[in-house]
N, C-alpha and C positions, 0 to 999 in steps of 0.2 A: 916474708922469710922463705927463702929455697933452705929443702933439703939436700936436693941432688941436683948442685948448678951444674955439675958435668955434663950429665942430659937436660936438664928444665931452660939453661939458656944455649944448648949447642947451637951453634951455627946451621940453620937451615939445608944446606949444601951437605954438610956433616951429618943430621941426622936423619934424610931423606937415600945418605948410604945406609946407614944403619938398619933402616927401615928395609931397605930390599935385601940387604945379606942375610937379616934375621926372618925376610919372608923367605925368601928361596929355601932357605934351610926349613921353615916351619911345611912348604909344601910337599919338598922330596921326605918328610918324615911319614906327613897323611898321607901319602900314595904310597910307601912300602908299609904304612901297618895299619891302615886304616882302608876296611873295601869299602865301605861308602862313599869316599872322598877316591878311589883306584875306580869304582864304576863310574861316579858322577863325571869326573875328568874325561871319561873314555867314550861319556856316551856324548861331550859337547865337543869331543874331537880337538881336545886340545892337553899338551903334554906340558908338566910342570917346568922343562927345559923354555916353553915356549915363553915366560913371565921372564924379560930381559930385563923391565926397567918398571917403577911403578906406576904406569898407566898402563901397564900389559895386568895389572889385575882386573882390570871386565872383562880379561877372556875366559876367565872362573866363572864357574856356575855359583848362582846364592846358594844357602844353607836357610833354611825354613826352620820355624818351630815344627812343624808336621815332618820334619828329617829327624827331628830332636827327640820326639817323642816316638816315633814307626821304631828307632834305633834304644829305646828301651830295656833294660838299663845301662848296658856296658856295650853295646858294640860301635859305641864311638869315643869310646877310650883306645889313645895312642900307644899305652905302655901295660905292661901284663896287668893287673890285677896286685899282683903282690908289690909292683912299686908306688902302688896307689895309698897315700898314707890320711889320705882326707876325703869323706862322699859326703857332701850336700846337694839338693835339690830345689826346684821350683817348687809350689805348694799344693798344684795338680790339682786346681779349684775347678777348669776350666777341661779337663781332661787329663791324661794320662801326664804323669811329673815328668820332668827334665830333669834328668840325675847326673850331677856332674864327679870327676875326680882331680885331683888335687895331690901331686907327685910332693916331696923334700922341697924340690925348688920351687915347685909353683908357691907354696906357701912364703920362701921365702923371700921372692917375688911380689909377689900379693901386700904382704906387710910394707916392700919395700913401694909400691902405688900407693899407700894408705897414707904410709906416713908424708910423701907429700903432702897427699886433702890435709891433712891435719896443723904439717906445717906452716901452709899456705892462709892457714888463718891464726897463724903467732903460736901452736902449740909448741912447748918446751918440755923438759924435763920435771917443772916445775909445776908442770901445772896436772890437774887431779880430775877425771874427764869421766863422764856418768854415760855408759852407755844404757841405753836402753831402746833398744831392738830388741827381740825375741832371738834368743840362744836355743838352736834346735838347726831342722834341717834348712830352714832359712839362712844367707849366708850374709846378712845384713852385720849383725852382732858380733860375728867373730871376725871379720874383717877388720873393723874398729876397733877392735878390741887390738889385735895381733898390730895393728900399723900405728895404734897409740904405745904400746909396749916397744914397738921399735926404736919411738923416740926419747923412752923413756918415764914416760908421763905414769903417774898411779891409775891403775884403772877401777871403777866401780862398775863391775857386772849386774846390774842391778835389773836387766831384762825387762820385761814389760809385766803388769800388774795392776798392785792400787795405787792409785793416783796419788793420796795420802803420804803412803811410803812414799813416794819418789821426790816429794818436796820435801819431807823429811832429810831426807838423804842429800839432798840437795842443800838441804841448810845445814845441817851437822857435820857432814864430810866436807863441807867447803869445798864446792864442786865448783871448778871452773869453765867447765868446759861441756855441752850438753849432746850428744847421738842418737838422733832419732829421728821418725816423723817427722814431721812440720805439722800434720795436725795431731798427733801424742803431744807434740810441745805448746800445742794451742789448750790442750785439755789438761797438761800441767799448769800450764800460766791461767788458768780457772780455777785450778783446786786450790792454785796457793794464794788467790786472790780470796776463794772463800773461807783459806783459815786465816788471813787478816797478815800476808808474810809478802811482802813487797820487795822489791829487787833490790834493793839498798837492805835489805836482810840477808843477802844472796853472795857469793860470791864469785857467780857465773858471769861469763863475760861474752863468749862465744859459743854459736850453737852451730853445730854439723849436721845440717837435716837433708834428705832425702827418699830414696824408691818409692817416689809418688809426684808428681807434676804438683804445682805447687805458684798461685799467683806472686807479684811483686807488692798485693794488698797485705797480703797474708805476711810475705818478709816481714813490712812495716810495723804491722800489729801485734808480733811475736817479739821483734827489737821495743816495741814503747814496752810492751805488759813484762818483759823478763830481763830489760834494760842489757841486751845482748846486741852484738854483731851477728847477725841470720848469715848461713854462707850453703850453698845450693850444692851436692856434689851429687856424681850420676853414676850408676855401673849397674849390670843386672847378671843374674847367677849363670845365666850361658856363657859369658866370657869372662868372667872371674867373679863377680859381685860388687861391694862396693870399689873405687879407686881405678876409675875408666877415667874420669872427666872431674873437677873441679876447680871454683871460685877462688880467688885470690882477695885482696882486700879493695882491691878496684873495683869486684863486680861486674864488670864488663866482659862475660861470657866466663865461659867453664872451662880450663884447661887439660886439651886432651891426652892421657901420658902418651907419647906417638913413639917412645921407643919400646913397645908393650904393645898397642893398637898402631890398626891404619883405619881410619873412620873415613867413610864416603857418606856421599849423599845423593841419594836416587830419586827418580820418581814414584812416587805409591805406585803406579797404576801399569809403567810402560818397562821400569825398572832402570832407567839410561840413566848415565851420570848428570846431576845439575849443577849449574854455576856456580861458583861460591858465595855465599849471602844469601841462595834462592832458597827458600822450605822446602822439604824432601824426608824421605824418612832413613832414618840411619842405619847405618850398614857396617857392621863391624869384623875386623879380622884379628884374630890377635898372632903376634909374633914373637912370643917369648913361654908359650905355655908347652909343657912336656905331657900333662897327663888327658888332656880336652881343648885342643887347639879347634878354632872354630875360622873357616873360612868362606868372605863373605856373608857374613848372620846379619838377615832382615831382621831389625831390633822390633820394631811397628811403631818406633817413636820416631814424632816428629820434629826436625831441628832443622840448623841452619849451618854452616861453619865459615868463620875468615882464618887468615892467614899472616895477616898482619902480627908484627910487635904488640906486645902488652905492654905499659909503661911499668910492669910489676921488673921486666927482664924478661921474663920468661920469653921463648921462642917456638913452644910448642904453640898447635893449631889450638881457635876455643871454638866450641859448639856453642848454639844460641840456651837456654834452660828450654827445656822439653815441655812443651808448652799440651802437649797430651798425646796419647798413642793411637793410632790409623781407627781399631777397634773401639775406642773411648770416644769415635765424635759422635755426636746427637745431629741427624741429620732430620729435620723438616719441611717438608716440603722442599722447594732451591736452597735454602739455608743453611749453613752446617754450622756446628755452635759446638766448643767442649766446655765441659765443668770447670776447667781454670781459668776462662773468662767470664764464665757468672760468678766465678769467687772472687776474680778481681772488682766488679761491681757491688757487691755483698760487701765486702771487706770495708769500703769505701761510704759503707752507709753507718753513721754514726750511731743513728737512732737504734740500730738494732745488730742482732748478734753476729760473729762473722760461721758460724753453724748452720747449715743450710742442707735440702736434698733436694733433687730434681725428678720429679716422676712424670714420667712421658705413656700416654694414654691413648685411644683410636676412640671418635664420637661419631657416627656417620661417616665414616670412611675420613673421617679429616684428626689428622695427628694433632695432641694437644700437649702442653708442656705446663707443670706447675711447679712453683720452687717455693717450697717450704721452708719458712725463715724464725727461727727461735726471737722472741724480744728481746732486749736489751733490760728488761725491766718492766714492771706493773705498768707504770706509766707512758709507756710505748702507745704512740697512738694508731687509728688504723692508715690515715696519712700516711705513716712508714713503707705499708706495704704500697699504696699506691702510687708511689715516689720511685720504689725501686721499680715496681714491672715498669713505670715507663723510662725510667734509665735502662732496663734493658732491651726495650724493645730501640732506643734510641741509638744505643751502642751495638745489638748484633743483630736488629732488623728480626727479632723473632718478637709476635704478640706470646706474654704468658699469664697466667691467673698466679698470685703471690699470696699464699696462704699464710699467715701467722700463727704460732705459736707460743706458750710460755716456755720461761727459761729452764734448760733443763729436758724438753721436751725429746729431742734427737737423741738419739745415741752417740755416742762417744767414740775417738780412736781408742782399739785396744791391741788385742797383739797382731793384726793385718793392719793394712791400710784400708781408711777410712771408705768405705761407700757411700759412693755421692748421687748415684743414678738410681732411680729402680723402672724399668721399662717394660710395664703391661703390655705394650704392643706383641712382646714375642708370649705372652704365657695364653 
């Protein structure tokens, strides 16, 4: 289901004008009110007259996280302060927060991206949607929130917490529709399995998970245990939050809202444009924001993009699911490995839990990798583990030692995303 077939199936030709009137307009906005985008422009020698058509956007310079955060907290907002009717932020784990603002329209913009995601996997008016993301300066929760209200749907603010309540909640409001993680919805689909409340007690049907890379094992195992359609959607809080990019009911890549964004794809290392289909890491501009327009933003995630038709209609461009971020690979030795390919392998091991952690180690000058795997049960034997390390050494060429544990053992999603890595090498 389209909500907005006007834009979701424009004609290519139609919406690749749209896309350069609503840039040109988005850059002569940053160059009269914006000095960091009037320096950056001046010191690459190039004028926002010069951007004719849109491949004249590489003659822009990138925008960094390290621009995002130097410009702390407001001097990269476009409009005074007192138009600014919404401040959320990044969660500044990693250093100084990314605080973004958010105009009348931005918001009502934002809702209007959401409610696509939402639409795109059958949400109606009818239906009754449990978000849970953390409601705060994270901008997960209200995002979902504001683009299921656009469609009309009931919303349950239910935030993050105990796990208890939210199966609760889940059985008694007759939730159909679920917002969150993908591993939060792994560690529902455990709690309700340990109060004895099965999906046919349920009346969810579809789930909207995201803001974390996330395997196609993991999809599967979340559709059998919560008897749901999984649907992948992507955005992150520098250029609006969630309703950048999402899944339709084909599955076949994430649609990018392109009358809102221009998504490229660069090389990590040289930054030049890559082919389409080639992995690169994503680069975003967006074209419709009044209060924190961002041009060119290195995302540090990795994707892919076609351009082809979806047999859904839709006509927007889909990015590959972000398979992890530049900063998230585990490099060993020649090898580079991320966590959402040992999850896809984990997932795929019956004998034991899909809850796992990676701890990367230095023994004599030589890197070591061990992945800690909860059982499935008492009866779990130690075979398990030695089945998986050599499935992974077989699938991404890395030797690792596979430590067991009993059920229960790891920690849990709670209100961040899950930690999957912990790496003594740098402590």
């Amino acid at each position: 289901m389209m909500w907005n077939e006007k834009y979701e199936a424009m004609p290519r030709e139609e919406l690749e004008q749209v896309q350069l009137e609503r840039l040109q307009a988005t850059l002569h906005r940053v160059e009269r009110n914006v000095a960091f985008y009037r320096q950056a422009f001046g010191a690459h020698d190039v004028r926002t007259d010069d951007v004719r058509e849109l491949s004249d956007l590489s003659l822009l310079p990138f925008t960094t996280k390290d621009d995002l955060r130097r410009s702390y907290p407001y001097d990269l907002f476009a409009v005074p302060l007192r138009d600014v009717v919404r401040i959320q932020s990044t969660s500044g784990t990693t250093g100084t927060p990314v605080v973004v603002g958010y105009t009348r329209n931005d918001l009502k913009s934002w809702a209007e991206c959401v409610a696509r995601v939402l639409a795109a996997g059958g949400m109606t008016e009818h239906d009754v949607v449990q978000v849970a993301f953390t409601y705060g300066l994270f901008s997960g929760g209200f995002g979902l929130h504001a683009g299921a209200e656009r469609i009309g749907a009931s919303v349950i603010p239910a935030s993050t917490g105990s796990l208890e309540k939210q199966v609760r909640i889940m059985k008694d409001f007759k939730t159909t529709a679920l917002a969150c993680t993908p591993s939060y919805a792994l560690a529902i689909a455990a709690a309700a399995e340990e109060m004895g409340i099965t999906p046919a007690d349920l009346h969810v049907k579809t789930g909207y998970f995201g803001a974390e890379p996330w395997s196609e094992g993991l999809r599967t195992l979340l559709e059998e245990k919560l008897g749901i359609t999984a649907l992948d959607n992507y955005g992150l809080t520098e250029v609006l939050g969630p309703g950048v990019s999402f899944e339709c009911g084909q599955k076949s890549g994430l649609h990018v809202n392109e009358d809102c964004f221009i998504l490229e794809v660069v090389h990590p290392l040289t930054g030049k444009p890559v082919p389409d289909g080639q992995e690169g890491e994503l680069v975003l501009t967006t074209i419709s924001k009044e209060g924190f327009p961002m041009i060119r933003y290195r995302t540090g995630d990795l994707g892919s993009v076609s351009r082809g038709p979806c047999q859904c209609g839709r006509t927007f461009a889909r990015m590959t699911r972000v398979r992890g971020r530049i900063d998230d690979m585990i490099i060993l030795g020649a090898v580079k490995v991320f966590p959402s390919q040992v999850e896809e392998i984990v997932t795929g091991e019956k004998d034991l839990s899909p809850h796992f952690l990676i701890v990367l180690d230095r023994q004599d000058g030589i890197d070591q990798m061990t992945v800690t795997v909860e059982t499935a049960g008492p009866e779990t034997a130690e075979s398990a583990g030695a089945h998986l390390s050599r499935r992974i050494e077989a699938v991404l060429g890395v030797t690792c030692r596979v430590e067991l544990v009993g059920p229960g053992s790891l920690a849990r999603a709670g209100e961040g995303k899950t930690r999957r890595v912990v790496d003594k090498r740098r402590i």
